[in-house]
C-alpha positions as CSV (number, residue, x, y, z in Angstrom):
1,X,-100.9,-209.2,73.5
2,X,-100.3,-213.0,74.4
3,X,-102.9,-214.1,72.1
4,X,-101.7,-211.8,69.5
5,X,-98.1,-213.4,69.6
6,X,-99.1,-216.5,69.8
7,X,-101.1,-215.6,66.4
8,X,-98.7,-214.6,65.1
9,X,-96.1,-217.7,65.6
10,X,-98.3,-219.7,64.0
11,X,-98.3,-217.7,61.0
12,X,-94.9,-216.7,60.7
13,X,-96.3,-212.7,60.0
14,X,-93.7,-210.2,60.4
15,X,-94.1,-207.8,63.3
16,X,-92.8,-205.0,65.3
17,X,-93.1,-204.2,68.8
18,X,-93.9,-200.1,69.1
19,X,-92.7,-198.5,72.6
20,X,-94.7,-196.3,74.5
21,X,-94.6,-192.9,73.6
22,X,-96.0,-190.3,76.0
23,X,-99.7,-191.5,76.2
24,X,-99.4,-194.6,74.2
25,X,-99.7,-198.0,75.5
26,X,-96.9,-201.0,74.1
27,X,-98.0,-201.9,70.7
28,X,-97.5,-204.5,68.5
29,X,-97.7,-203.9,64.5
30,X,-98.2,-206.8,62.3
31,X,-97.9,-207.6,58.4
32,X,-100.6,-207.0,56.7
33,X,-101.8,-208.1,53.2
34,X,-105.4,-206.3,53.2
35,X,-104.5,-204.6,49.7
36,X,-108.5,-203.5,48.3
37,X,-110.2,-200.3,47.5
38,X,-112.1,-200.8,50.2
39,X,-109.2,-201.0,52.9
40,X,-108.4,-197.3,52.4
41,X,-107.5,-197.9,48.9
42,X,-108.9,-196.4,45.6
43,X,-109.1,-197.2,41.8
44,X,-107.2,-195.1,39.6
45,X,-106.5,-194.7,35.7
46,X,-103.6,-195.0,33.6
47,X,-102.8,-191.4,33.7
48,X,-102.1,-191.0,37.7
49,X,-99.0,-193.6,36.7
50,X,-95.4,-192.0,36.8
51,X,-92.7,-193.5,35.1
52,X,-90.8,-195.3,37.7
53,X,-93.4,-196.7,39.5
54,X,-94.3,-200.3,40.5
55,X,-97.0,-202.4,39.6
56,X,-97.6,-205.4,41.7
57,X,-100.4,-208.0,39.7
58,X,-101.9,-211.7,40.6
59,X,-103.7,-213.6,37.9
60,X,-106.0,-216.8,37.4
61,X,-103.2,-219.6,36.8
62,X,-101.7,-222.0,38.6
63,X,-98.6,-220.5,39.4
64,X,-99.5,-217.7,40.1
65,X,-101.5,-219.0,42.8
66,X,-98.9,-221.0,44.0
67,X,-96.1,-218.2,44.6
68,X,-99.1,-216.4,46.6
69,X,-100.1,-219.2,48.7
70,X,-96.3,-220.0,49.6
71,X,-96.1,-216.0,49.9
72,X,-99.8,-215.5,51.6
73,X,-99.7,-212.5,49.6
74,X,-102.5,-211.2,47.4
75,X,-99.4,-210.2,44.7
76,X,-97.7,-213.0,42.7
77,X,-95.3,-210.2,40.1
78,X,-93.8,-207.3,40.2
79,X,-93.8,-204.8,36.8
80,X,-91.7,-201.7,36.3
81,X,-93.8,-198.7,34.2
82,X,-91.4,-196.8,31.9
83,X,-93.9,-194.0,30.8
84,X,-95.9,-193.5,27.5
85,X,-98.0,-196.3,28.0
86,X,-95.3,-199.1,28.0
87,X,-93.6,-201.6,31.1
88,X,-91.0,-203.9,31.4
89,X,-91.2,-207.0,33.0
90,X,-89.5,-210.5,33.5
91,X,-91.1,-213.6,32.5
92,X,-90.6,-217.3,31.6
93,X,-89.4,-216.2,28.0
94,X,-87.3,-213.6,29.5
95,X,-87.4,-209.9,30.4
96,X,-89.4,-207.5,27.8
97,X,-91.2,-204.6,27.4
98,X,-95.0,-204.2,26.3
99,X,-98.0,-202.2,27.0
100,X,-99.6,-201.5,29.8
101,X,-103.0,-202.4,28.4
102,X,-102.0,-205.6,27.8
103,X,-101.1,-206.0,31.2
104,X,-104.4,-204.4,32.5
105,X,-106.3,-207.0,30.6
106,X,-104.5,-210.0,31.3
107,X,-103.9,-209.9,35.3
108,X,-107.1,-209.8,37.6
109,X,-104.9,-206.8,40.1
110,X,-103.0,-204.4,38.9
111,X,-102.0,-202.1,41.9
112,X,-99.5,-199.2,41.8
113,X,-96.0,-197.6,44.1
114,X,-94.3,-195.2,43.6
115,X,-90.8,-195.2,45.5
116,X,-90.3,-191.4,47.2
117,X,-87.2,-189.4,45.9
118,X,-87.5,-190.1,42.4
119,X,-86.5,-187.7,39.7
120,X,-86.4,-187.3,35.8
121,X,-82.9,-188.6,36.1
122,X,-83.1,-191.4,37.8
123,X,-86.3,-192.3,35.5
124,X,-83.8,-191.8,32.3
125,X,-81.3,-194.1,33.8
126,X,-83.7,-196.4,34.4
127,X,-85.5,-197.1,31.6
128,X,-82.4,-197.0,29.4
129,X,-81.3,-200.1,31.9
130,X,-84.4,-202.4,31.7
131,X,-85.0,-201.6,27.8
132,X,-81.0,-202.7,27.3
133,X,-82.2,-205.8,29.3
134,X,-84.8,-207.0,26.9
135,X,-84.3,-210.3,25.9
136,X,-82.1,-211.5,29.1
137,X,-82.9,-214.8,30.6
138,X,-85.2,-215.4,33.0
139,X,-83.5,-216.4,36.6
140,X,-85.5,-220.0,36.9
141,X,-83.0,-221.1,39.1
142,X,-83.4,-217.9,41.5
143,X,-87.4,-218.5,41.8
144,X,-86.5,-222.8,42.8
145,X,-84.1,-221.2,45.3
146,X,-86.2,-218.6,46.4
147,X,-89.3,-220.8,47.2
148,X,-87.7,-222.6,50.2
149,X,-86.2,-219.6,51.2
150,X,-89.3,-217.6,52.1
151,X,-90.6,-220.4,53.9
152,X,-87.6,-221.1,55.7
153,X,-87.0,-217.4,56.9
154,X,-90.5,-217.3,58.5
155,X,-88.3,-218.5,61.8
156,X,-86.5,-215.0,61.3
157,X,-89.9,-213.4,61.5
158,X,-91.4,-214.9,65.2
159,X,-93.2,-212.1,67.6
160,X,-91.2,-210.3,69.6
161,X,-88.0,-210.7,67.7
162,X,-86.1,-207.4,67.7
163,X,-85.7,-205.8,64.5
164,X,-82.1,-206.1,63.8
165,X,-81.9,-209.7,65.2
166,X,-84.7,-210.4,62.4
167,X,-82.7,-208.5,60.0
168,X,-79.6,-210.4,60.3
169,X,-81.6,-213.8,60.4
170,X,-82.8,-213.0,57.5
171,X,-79.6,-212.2,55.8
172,X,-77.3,-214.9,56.7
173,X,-80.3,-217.3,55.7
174,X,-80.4,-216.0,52.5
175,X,-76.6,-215.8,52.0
176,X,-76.6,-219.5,52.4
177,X,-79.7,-220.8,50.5
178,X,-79.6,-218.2,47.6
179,X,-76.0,-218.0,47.2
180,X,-76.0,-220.2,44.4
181,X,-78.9,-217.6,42.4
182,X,-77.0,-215.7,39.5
183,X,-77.4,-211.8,39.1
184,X,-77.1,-212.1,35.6
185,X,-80.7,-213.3,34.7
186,X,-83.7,-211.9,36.3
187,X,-87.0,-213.3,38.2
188,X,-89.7,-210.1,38.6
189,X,-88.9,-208.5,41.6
190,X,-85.5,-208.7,41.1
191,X,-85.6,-207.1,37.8
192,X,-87.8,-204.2,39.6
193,X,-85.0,-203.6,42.3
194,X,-82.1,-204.5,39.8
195,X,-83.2,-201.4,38.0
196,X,-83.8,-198.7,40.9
197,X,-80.3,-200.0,42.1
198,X,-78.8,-199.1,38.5
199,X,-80.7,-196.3,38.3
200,X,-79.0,-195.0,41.7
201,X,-82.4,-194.8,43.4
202,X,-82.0,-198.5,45.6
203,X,-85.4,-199.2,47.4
204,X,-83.5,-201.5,50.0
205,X,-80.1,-202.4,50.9
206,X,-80.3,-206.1,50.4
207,X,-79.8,-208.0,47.5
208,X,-82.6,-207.8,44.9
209,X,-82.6,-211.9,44.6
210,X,-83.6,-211.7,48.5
211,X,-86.6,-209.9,47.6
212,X,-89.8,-211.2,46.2
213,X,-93.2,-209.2,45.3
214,X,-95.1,-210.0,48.3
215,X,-91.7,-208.3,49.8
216,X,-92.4,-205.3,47.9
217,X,-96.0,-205.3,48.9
218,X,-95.0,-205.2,52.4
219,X,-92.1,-202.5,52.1
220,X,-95.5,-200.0,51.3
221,X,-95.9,-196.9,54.0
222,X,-98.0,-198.2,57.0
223,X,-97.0,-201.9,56.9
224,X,-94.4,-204.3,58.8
225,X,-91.0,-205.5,55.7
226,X,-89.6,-208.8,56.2
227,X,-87.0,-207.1,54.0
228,X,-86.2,-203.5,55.0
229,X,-86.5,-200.6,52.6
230,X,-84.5,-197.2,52.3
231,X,-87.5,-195.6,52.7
232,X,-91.5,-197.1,52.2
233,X,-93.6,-197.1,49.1
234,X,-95.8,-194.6,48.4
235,X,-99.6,-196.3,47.3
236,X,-100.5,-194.7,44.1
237,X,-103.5,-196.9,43.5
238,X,-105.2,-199.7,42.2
239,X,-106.0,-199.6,38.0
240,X,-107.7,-202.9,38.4
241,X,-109.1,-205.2,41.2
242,X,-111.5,-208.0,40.5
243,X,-108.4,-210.7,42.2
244,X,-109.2,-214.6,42.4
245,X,-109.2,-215.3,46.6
246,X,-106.0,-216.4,48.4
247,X,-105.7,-219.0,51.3
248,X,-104.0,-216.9,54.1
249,X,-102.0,-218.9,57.5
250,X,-105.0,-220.2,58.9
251,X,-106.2,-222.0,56.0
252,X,-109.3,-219.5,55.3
253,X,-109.9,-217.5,51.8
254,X,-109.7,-214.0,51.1
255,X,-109.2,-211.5,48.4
């Protein structure tokens, strides 16, 4: 257990200390980013997708490698499906819609959520949002903010911290260094939660310019959230996985 804290210090890995419960020893739950077919996952086509779910990717360039290393995440965006084939997402140029093959052959993970609770409403007024986004500018100033900010908060995250203590941490930190992030321009993730919030189907309470998609990874059923969620993703699947490794706290490479 000592060892294991001490682990996790170093790497700054979100955890949570599980009480005995009648034949159960103390346990301590970490965060994990093992996200492959072969840790309990599976490949899936096209057609197992729902609209409303999420697609988190990671692709061969630069930055994407970058917002994973400064994330240690295997996931560098987040995409929203809309049903019949097409997504919307937000990008450099902005926030638009395309087709999911496009982004099946262009990113080297494609791996799917689905948030529980969903209906054919919520999926109406949700799609209706992000299409009447297309074309809104992308929150560059949001992603610079956010950057410092995920490393920053990792002080939040130490061993042993009670939940709620780690939960407020969290929140004033971010009240001060992203306070100056509009909510009228969207980054990835924050155009995900920006539309579950709009379509009155919020995956967490906190604001969706906290959250980035290594945050979403990690608000998935079985894992430890930095960020809490309203209740966990469910794993639909992976449609793709050949992903270029990622260096992970200790300085060693994985996929």
């Amino acid at each position: 257990m000592a060892l294991a804290a001490m682990a996790l210090a170093l790497s700054g890995c979100a955890s949570r200390v599980e009480l005995p419960v009648k034949d159960t020893q103390l346990g301590l739950r970490v965060q994990s980013s093992a996200i492959a077919p072969g840790n309990g996952g599976e490949l899936v086509a096209a057609s197992a997708l729902q609209p409303g779910d999420i697609l988190l990717t990671s692709v061969a360039t630069l930055n994407s490698f970058g917002i994973r290393l400064g994330t240690f995440s295997p996931v560098s965006h987040a995409v929203l499906y809309l049903g019949d084939g097409r997504i919307a997402e937000a990008v450099g140029s902005g926030v638009r819609a395309r087709s999911l093959d496009e982004v099946i052959a262009e990113e080297q993970m494609v791996v799917a959520f689905r948030a529980p609770g969903i209906d054919a409403e919520h999926v109406e007024r949700l799609r209706s949002w992000a299409l009447s986004q297309v074309g809104t500018r992308y929150n560059t100033v949001g992603v610079l903010l956010d950057a410092p900010f995920v490393l920053n908060r990792r002080v939040c995250e130490l061993p042993l911290i009670p939940s709620a203590v780690s939960n407020f941490c969290v929140s004033g930190m971010a009240m001060v260094q992203l306070g100056g992030s509009r909510n009228d321009q969207f980054f990835c993730s924050q155009f995900v939660l920006e539309a579950y919030k709009q379509a009155g189907l919020p995956i967490t309470a906190a604001d969706p310019r906290w959250v980035s998609p290594a945050d979403l990874l990690h608000m998935r059923e079985g894992d430890v959230p930095s960020i809490p969620a309203t209740q966990p993703l469910r794993y639909v699947g992976h449609l793709k996985y050949n992903p270029p490794p990622i260096i992970t706290a200790d300085g060693a490479t994985t996929r």
